[in-house]
PDB file of N, CA, C and O in Angstrom:
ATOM      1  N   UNK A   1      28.330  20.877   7.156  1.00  0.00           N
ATOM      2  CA  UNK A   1      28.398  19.577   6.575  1.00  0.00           C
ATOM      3  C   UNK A   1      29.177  19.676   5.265  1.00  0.00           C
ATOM      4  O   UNK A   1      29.110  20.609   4.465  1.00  0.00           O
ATOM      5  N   UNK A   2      29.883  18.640   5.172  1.00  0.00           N
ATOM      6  CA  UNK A   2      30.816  18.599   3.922  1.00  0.00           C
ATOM      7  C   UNK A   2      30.446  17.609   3.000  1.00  0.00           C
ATOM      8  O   UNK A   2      30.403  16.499   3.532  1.00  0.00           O
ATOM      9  N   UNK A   3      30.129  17.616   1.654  1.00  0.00           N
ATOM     10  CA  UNK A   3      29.440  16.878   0.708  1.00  0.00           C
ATOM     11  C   UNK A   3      30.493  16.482  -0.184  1.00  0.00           C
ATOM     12  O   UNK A   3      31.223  17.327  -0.702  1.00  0.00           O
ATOM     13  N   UNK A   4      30.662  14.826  -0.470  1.00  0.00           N
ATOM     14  CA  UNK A   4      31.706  14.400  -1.094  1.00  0.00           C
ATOM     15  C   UNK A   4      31.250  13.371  -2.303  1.00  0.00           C
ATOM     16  O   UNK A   4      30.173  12.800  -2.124  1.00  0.00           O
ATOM     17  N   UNK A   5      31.812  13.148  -3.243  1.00  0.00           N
ATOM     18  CA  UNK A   5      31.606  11.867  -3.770  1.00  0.00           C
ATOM     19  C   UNK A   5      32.436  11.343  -4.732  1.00  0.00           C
ATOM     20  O   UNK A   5      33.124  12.175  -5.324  1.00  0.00           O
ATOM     21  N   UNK A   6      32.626   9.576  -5.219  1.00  0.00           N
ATOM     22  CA  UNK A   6      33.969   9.274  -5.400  1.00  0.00           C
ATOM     23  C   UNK A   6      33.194   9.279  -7.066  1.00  0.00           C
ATOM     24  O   UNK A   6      31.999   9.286  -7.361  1.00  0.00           O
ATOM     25  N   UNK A   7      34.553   9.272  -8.037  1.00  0.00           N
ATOM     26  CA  UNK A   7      34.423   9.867  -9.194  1.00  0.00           C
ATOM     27  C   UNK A   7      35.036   8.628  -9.593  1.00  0.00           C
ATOM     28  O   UNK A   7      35.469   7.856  -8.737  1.00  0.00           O
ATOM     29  N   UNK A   8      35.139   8.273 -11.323  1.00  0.00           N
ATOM     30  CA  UNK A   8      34.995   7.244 -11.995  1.00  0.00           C
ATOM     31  C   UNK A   8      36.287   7.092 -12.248  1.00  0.00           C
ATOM     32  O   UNK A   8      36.847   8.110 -12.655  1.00  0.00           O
ATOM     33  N   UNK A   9      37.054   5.964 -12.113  1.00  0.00           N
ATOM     34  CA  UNK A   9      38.223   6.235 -12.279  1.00  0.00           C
ATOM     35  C   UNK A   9      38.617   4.743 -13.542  1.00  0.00           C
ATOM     36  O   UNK A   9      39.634   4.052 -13.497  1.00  0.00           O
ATOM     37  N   UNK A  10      37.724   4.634 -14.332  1.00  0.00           N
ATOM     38  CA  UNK A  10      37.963   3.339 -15.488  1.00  0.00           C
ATOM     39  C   UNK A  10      38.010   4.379 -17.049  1.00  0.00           C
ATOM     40  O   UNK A  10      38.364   3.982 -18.159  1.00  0.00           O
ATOM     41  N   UNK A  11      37.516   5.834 -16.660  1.00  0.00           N
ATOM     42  CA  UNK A  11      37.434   6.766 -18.248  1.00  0.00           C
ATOM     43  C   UNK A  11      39.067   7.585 -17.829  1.00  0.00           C
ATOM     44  O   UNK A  11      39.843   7.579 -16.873  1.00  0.00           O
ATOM     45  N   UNK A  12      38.977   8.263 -19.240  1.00  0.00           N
ATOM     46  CA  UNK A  12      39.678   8.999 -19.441  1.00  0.00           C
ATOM     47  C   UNK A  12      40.577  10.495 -18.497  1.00  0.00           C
ATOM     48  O   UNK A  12      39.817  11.441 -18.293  1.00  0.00           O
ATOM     49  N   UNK A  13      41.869  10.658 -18.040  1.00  0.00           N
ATOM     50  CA  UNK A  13      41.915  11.677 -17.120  1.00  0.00           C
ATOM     51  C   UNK A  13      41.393  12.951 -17.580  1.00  0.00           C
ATOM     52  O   UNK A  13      40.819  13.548 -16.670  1.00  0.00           O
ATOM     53  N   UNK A  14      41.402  13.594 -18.737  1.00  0.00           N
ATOM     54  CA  UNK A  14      40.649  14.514 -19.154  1.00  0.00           C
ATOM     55  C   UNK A  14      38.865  14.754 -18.660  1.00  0.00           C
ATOM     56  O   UNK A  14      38.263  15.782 -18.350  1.00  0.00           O
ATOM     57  N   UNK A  15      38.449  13.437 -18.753  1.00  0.00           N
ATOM     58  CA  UNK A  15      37.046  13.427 -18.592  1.00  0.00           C
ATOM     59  C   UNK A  15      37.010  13.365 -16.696  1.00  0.00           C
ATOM     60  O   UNK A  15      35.964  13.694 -16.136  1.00  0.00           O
ATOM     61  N   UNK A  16      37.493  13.189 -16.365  1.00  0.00           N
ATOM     62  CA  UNK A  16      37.772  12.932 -15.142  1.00  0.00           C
ATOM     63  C   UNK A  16      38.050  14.747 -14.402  1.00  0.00           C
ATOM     64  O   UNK A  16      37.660  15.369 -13.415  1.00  0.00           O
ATOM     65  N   UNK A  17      38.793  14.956 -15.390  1.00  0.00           N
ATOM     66  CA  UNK A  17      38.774  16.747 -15.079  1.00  0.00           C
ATOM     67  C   UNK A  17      37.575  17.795 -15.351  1.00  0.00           C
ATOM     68  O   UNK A  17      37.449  18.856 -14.739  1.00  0.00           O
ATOM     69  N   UNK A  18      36.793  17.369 -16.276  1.00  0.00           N
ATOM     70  CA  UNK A  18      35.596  17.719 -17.368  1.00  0.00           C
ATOM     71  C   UNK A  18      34.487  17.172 -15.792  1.00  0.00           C
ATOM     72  O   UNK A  18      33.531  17.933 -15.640  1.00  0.00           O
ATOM     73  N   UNK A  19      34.541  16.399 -15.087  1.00  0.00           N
ATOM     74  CA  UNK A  19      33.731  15.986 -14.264  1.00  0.00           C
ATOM     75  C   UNK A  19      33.804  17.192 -12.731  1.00  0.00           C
ATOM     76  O   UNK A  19      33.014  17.970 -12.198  1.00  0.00           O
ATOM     77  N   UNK A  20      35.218  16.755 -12.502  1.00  0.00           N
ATOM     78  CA  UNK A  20      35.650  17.749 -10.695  1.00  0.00           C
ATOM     79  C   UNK A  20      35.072  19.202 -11.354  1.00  0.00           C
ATOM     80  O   UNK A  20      34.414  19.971 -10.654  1.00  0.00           O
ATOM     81  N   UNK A  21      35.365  19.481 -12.686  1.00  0.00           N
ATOM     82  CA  UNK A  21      34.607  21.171 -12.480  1.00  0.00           C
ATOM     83  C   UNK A  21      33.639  21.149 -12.592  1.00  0.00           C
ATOM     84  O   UNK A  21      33.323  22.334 -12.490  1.00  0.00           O
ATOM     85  N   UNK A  22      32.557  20.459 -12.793  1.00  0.00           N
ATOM     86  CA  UNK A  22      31.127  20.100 -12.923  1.00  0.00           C
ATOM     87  C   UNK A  22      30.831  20.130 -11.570  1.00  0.00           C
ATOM     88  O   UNK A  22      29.947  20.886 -11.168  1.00  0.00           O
ATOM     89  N   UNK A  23      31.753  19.054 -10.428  1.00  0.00           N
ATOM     90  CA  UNK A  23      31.491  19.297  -9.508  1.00  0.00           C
ATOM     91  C   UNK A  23      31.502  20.205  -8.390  1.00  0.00           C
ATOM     92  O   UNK A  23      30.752  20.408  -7.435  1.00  0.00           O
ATOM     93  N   UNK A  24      32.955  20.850  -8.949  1.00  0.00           N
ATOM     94  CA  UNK A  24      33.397  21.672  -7.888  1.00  0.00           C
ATOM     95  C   UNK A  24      32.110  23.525  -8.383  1.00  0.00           C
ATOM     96  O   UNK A  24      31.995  24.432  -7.558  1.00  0.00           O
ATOM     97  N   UNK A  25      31.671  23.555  -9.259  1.00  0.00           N
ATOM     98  CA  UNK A  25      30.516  24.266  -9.543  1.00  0.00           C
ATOM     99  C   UNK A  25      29.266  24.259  -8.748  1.00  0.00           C
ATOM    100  O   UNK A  25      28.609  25.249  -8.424  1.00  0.00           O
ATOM    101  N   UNK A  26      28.988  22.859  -8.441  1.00  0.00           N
ATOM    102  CA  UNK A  26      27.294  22.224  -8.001  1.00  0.00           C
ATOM    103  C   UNK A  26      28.264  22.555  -6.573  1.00  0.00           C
ATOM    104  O   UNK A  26      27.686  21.733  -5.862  1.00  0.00           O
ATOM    105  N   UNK A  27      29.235  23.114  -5.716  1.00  0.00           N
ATOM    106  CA  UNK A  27      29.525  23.282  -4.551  1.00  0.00           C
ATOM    107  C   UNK A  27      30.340  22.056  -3.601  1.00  0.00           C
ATOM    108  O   UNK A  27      30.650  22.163  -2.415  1.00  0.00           O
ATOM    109  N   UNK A  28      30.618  20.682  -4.653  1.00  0.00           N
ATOM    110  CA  UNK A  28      30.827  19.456  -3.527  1.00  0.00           C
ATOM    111  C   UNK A  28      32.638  19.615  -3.246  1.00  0.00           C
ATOM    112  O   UNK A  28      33.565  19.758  -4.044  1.00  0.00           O
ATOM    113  N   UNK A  29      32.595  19.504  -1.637  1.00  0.00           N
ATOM    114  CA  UNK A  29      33.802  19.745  -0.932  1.00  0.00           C
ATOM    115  C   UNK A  29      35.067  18.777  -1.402  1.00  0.00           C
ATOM    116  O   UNK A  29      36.138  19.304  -1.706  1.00  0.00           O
ATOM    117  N   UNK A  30      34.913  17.488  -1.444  1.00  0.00           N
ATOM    118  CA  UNK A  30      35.696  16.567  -1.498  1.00  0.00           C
ATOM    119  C   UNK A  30      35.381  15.302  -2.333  1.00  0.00           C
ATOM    120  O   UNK A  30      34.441  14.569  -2.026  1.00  0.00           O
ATOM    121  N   UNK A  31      36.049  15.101  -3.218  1.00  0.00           N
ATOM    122  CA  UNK A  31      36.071  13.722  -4.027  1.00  0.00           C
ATOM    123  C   UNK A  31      36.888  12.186  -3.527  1.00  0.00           C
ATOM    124  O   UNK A  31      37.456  12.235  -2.436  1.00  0.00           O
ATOM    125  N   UNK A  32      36.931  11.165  -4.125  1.00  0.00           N
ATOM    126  CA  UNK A  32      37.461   9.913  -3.756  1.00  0.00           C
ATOM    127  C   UNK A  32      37.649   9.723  -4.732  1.00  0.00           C
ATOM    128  O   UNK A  32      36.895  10.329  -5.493  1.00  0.00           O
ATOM    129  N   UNK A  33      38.492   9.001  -5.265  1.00  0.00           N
ATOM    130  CA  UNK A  33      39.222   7.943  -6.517  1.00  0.00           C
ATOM    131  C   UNK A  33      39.800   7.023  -5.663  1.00  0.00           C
ATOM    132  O   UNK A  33      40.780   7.144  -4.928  1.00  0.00           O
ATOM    133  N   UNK A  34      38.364   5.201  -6.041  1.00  0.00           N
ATOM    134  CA  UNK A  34      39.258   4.187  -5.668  1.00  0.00           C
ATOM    135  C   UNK A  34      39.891   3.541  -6.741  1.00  0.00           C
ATOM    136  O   UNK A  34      39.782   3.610  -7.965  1.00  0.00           O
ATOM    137  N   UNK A  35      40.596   2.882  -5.943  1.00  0.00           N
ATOM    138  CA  UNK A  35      42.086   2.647  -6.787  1.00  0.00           C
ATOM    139  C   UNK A  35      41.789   0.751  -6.665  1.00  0.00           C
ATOM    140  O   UNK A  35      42.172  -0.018  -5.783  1.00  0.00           O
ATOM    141  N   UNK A  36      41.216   0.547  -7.546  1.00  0.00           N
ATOM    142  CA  UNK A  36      41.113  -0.900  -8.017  1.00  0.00           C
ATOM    143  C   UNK A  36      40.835  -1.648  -9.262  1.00  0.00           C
ATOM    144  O   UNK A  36      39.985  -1.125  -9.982  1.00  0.00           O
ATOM    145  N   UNK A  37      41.194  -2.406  -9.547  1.00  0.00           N
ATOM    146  CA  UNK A  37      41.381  -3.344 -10.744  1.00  0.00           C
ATOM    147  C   UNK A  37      42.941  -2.899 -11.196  1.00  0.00           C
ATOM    148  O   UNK A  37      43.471  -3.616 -12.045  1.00  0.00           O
ATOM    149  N   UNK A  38      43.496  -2.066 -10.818  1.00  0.00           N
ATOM    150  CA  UNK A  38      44.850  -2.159 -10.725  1.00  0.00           C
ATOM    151  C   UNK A  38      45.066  -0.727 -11.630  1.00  0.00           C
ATOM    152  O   UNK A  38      45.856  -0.480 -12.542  1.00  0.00           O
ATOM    153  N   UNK A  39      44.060   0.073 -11.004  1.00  0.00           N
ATOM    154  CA  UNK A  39      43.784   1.369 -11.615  1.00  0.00           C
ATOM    155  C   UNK A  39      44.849   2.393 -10.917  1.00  0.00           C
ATOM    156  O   UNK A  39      45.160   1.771  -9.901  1.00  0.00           O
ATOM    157  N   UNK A  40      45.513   3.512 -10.903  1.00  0.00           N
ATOM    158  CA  UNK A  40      45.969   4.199 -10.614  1.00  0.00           C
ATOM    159  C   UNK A  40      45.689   5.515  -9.387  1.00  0.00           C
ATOM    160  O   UNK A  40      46.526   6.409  -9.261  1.00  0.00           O
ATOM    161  N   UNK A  41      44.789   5.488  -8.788  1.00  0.00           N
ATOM    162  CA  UNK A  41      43.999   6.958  -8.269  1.00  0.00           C
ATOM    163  C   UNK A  41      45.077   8.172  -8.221  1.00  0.00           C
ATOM    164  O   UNK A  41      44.719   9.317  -8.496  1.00  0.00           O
ATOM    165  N   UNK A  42      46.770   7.784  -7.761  1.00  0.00           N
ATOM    166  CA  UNK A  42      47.234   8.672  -7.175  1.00  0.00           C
ATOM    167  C   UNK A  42      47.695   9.581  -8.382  1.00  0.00           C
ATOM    168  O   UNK A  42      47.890  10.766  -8.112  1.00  0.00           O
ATOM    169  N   UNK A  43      47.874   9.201  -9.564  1.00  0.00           N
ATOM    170  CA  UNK A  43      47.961   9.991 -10.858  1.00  0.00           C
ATOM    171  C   UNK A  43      47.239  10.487 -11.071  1.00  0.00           C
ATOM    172  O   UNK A  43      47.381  11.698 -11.237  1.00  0.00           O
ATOM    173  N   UNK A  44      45.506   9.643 -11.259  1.00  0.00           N
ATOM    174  CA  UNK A  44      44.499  10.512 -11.560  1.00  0.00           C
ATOM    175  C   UNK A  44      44.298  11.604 -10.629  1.00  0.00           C
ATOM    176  O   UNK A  44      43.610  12.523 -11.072  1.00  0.00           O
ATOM    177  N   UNK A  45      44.710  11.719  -9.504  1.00  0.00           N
ATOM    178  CA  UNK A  45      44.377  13.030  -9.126  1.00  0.00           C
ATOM    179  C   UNK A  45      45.125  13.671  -8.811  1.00  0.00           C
ATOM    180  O   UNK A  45      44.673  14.653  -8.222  1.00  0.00           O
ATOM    181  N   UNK A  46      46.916  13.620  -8.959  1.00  0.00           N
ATOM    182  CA  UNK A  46      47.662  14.584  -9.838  1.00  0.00           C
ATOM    183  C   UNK A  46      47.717  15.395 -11.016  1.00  0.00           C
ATOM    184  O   UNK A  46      48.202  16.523 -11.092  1.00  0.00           O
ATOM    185  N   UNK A  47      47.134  14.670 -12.006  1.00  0.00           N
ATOM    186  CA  UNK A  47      46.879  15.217 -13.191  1.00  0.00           C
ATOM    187  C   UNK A  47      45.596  16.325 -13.205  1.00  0.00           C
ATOM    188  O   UNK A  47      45.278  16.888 -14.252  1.00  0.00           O
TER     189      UNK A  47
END
C-alpha cells in the first residue's frame, strides 16, 4: 500500500520543502499540490 497526502499550497515554497522532508521521513510515498485559486502547483513542485 502506498500512503499519500496533498500538501498546502497557499504558504511559502521553502515551507513547503520544510514539510515533504518531514514527510518523506514519517515514510509517505506520494504527495498532491492542488492547483487552485490561481495557485501554481507545477512550480511548487519544481522548486
Amino acid at each position: 500500500m502506498r500512503i499519500g497526502m496533498g500538501i498546502n499550497y497557499a504558504g511559502d515554497f521553502s515551507e513547503t520543502i520544510n514539510n515533504l522532508l518531514e514527510f518523506e521521513a514519517a515514510g509517505l510515498d506520494r504527495v498532491a499540490v492542488p492547483e487552485a485559486y490561481s495557485y501554481d502547483a507545477v512550480s511548487q513542485l519544481g522548486y
